[in-house]
N, C-alpha and C positions, 0 to 999 in steps of 0.2 A: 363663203370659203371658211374650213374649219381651220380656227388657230391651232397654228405649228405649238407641240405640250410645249416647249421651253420655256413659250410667251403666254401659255394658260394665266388667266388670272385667278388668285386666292380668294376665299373667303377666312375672316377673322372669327369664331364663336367665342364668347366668353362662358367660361364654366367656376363654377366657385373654389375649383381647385387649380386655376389658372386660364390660358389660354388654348385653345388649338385650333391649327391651319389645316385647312383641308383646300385639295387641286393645287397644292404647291408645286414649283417647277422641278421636284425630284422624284421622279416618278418611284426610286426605289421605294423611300418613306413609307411604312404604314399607315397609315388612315385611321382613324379614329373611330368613326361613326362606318356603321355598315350599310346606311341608306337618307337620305333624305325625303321626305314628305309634303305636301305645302295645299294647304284648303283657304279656299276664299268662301267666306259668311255669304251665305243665299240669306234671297229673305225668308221669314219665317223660323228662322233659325237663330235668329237674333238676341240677345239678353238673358241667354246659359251663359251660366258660370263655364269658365275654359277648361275645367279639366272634365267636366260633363260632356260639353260637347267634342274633345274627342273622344272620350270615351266611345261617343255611337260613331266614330268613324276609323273607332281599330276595336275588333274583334279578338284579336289574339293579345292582349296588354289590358292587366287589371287598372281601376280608378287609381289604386295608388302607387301602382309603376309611372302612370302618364303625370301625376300628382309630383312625382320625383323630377320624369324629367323636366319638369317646369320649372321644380326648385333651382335645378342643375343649369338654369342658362341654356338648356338646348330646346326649348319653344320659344318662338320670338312671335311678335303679333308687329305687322307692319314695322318689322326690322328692330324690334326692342325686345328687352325681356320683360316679364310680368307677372304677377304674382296669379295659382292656383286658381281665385275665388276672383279675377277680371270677369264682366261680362262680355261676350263678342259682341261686335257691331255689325250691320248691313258690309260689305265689303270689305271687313276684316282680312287682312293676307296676313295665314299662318303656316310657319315653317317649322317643321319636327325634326331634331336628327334624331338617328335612332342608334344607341350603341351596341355592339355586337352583344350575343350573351356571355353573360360570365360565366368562365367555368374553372373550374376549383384546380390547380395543379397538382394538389392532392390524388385526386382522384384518377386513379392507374386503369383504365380497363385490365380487367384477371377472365376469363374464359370458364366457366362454369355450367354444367348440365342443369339446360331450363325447360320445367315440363309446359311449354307454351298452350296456352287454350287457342288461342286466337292472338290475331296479331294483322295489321292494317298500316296506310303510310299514317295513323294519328292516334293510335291505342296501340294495345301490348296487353293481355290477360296472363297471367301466370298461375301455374300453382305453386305455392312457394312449398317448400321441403322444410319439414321441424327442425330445428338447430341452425335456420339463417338469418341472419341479422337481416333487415329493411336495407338500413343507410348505417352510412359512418356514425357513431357517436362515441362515447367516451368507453378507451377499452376496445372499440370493435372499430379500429382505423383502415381494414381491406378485411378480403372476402366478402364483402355483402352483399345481398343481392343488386344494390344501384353498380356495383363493380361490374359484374355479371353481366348486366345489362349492357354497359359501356362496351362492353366487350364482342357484344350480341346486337347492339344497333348502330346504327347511320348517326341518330339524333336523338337527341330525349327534350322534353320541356325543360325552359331553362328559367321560369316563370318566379317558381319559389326558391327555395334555398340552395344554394351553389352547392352543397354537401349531398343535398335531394334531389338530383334533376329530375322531373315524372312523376313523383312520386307525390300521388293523392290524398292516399291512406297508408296505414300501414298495418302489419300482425306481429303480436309479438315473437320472437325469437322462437320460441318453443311451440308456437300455434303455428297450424300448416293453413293450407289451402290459400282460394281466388285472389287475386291483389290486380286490378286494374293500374296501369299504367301509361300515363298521357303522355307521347311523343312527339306531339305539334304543341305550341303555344295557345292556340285555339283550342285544345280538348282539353287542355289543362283547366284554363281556365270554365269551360264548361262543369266539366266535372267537380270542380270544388266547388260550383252551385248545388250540381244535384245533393250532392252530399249535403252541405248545408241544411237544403231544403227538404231534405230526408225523403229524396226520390229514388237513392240507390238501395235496393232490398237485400240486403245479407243474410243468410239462413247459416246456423252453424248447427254439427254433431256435434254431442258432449257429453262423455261419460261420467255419471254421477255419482257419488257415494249414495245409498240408503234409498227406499222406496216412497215415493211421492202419495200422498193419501186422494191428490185428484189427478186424472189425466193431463188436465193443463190447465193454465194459469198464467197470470202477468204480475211483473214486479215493476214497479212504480217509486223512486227512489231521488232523494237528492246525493250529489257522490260531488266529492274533493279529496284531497290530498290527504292520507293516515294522518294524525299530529303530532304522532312520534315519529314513526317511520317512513320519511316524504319518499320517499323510493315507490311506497307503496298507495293505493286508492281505498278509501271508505265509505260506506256509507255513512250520510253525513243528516243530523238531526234539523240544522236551521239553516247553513250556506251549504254551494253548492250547486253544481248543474243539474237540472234532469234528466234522469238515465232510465229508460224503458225497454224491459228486455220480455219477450211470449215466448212463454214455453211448452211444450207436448211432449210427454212420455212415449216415445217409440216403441222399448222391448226393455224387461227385468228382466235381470238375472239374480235374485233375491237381494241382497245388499247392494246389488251395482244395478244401476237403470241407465241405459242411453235415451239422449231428448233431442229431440229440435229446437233449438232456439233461434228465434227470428229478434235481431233490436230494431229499435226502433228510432234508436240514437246512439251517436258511435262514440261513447267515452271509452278513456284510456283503460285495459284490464274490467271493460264493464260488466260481463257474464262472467267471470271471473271471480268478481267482488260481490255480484247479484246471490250466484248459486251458496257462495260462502255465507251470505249473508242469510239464507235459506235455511242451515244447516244442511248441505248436499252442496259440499266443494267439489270441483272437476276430480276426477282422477288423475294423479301425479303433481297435483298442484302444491308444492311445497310450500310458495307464499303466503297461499289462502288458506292453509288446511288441509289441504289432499296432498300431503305425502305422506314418507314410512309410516310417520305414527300415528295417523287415522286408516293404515292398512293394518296395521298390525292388531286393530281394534276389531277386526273384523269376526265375527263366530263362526263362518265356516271354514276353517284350515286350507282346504284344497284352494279356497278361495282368495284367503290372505296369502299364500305363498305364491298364488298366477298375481295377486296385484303390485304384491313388491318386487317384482320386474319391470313395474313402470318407471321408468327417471323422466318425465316430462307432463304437461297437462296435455290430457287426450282432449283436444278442441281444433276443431277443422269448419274451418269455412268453406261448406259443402257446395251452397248455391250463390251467386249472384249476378240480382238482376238489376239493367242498367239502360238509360236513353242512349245511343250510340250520339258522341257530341256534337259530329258534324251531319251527319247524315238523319239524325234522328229517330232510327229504326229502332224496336224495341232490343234489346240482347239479353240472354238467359247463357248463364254457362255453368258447370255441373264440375267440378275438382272431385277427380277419381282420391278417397281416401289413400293416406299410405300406405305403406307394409305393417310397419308396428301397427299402425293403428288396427290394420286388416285384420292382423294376426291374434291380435288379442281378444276381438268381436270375434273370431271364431274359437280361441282356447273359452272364451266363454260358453258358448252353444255346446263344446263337450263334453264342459263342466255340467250344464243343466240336464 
């Protein structure tokens, strides 16, 4: 016979920022946790470290989310708490709660025109539009594309950063095109492997100052933080990440060349800092060297006055290709360039 809720009995969790009751007899009460859990140790499963082996039995929660909730008092092992690095035992009874996702109150859904590629109950492909912010950061507190989103979906991942929900990768502000976006906890997490693992293939357009002496080539570089100016990325002599970016010349237009470039590792402003580093900054690139005044340097007139109508770096993340997280299917997706960008690949064909 089910007990009448008045007479429901509680449970006690202890959390390191106090206590909380959960099944108490007021049903209004919010609740804390948004599920409970509970795995008893088979054998052969015996003598993993605890936060490993859940790890193999939640798919959607990183090692160091499960790592947390251990710290937090909300894994218990035969009714106690325990530290991360316990070994399970044959018949271990373990209890997870699991607390809802956080979500930032900051974060207002705003309503905004999204050129979606695709989109599934656990991805989201966008083409982002030049001049949108990713996420929230310093200076850019709404309109961003995660606003956008909020505004546009059910759910996003709530995996990484409360400021970020979904959010994988990112472009910078002024670079357009593809941006994958994880909507389940489970593609989140997938996909910051592929990435990692440099599974996910990004192909960018990029118009370049100056003519290239070979068709193509690869730049092989270590890159850190400028040492003047930390706003910005360098090529760096002795520290530093490895940044590898392939490049192919598409089509001249005497002083201006567009290329393909494919990375091969996703550092911050990487083809950015690569080309610069080249001598052949992107077009509009003021940071690196492509703006007014490497336009203004130009010999052909007709030439320099169509380029000093650029105010942006012309860099579009044309292609990318990806494992789909859950399903595993290959995906290819193709971001129709913008207008500006259109427009000025065709005042150049005039020009020639």
């Amino acid at each position: 016979m089910p007990i009448p809720c008045r007479l429901r009995p509680f449970c006690l969790y202890f959390h390191r920022n106090g206590f909380f009751l959960m099944g108490s007899t007021d049903e209004t009460t919010e609740k804390p946790f948004s599920s409970e859990r509970s795995f008893t140790v088979q054998e052969g499963e015996e003598y993993q470290r605890l936060d490993l082996f859940l790890g193999g039995r939640f798919d959607d929660r990183s090692r160091s989310h499960l790592k947390k909730l251990i710290l937090d008092g909300l894994v218990t092992v035969n009714g106690r708490a325990v530290k991360p690095g316990y070994e399970v035992r044959p018949d271990d009874r373990i209890s997870v709660c699991l607390p809802p996702p956080e979500a930032s109150s900051d974060l207002v859904p705003q309503p905004m025109s999204l050129d979606i590629l695709y989109e599934d109950d656990d991805i989201l492909v966008v083409n982002k539009a030049p001049g949108v912010v990713v996420h929230p950061g310093a200076g850019h507190e709404s309109s961003t594309l995660v606003h956008g989103l909020l505004a546009h979906c059910s759910r996003l991942a709530m995996q990484g950063s409360p400021q970020r929900p979904g959010i994988v990768h990112r472009l910078d502000q002024d670079t357009s095109g593809a941006l994958v976006v994880a909507k389940s906890e489970k593609a989140y997490l997938d996909l910051i492997v592929q990435f990692k693992d440099h599974k996910v293939k990004k192909e960018y357009l990029a118009l370049a100052y100056g003519r290239f002496r070979e068709r193509e080539g690869e730049i092989r570089t270590l890159m850190d933080r400028h040492p003047v100016d930390r706003r910005k990325m360098a090529v760096a002599s002795r520290k530093g990440r490895e940044a590898v970016s392939k490049w192919r010349v598409e089509k001249e237009w005497g002083e201006i060349s567009l290329l393909r470039v494919t990375i091969v590792t996703g550092r911050t402003h990487q083809i950015r800092v690569h080309l610069s580093h080249l001598q052949h900054p992107v077009v509009g690139d003021s940071t690196y060297g492509g703006g007014q005044h490497r336009a203004k340097s130009l010999k052909s007139r007709p030439l320099q006055e169509l380029i000093l109508t650029v105010h942006r770096q012309m860099l579009h993340d044309w292609r990318l290709d990806l494992e789909h997280p859950c399903t595993r299917v290959p995906l290819t997706f193709i971001a129709p360039l913008p207008s500006d960008f259109q427009q000025l690949l065709a005042n150049l064909d005039r020009l020639s």
